[in-house]
Residue, then its C-alpha position, 0 to 999 in steps of 0.5 A: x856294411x854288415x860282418x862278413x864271417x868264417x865260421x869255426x867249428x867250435x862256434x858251429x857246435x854250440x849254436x843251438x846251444x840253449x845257453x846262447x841268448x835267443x837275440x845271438x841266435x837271430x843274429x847269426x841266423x840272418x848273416x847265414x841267411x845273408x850269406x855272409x858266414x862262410x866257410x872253409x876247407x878246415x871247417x869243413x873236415x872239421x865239421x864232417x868229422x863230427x858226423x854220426x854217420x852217412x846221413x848225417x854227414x850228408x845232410x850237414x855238408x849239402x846244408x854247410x856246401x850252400x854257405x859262401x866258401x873262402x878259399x885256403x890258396x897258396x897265400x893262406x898256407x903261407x900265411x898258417x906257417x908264418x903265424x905258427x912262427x910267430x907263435x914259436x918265437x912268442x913261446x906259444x907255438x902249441x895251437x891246432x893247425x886247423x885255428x892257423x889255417x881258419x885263421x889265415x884264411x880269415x886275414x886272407x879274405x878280409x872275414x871275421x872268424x866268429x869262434x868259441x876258442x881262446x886260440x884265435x885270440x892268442x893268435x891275435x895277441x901273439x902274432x903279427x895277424x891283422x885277424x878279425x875274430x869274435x866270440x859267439x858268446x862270452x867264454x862263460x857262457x857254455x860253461 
């Protein structure tokens, strides 16, 4: 079965990039055309915050509101809490709330989280999280 993604919106922002290979760039166009990128509240705000303006916001959400929607649920929530405690105890409790929530929501919903953030692989290394998530392109490549 093929990957089932949650889109972060540190991914999101550097897909046209020219930096990203022309063969990632089909890849993740046809999971977008498969509907298997999601996205999620977060990602949402995310994304909206980054608009130019009324149309611009608009065109983005009609176009990001076509794309499979995983919820955040009560689950989700408690799940962003339990990870940031886990963070605490690990001493790196200092990471956005919006990477907990995605996270969350990706464990949650059995989803990989297609990223361009170290967080989500501290996340993985310093909490208890059973997280799927993968780089976009190498760390490098959008340096």
């Amino acid at each position: 079965m093929s990957e089932q993604y949650l889109i972060d919106n540190s991914a999101w922002a550097r897909l046209w990039s020219s930096a990203l290979p022309e063969a990632r760039r089909a890849d993740i166009a046809d999971a977008i055309t498969d509907r298997r990128m999601h996205v999620c509240l977060p990602f949402l705000l995310e994304a909206g915050y980054s608009a130019r303006g009324v149309a611009d916001y608009g065109d983005l959400m009609r176009t990001l509101r076509s794309l499979p929607y995983a919820p955040l649920g009560e689950d989700a929530e408690e799940r962003a809490l339990e990870l940031q405690a886990d963070l605490v105890a690990s001493g790196h409790h200092r990471l956005p709330p919006v990477d907990l929530l995605i996270a969350a929501i990706a464990e949650r919903n059995g989803l990989t989280v297609l990223h361009c953030d170290k967080d989500f692989d501290l996340i993985r290394e310093r909490t208890s999280a059973t997280l799927s998530a993968e780089w976009l392109a190498p760390p490098t490549t959008f340096s």
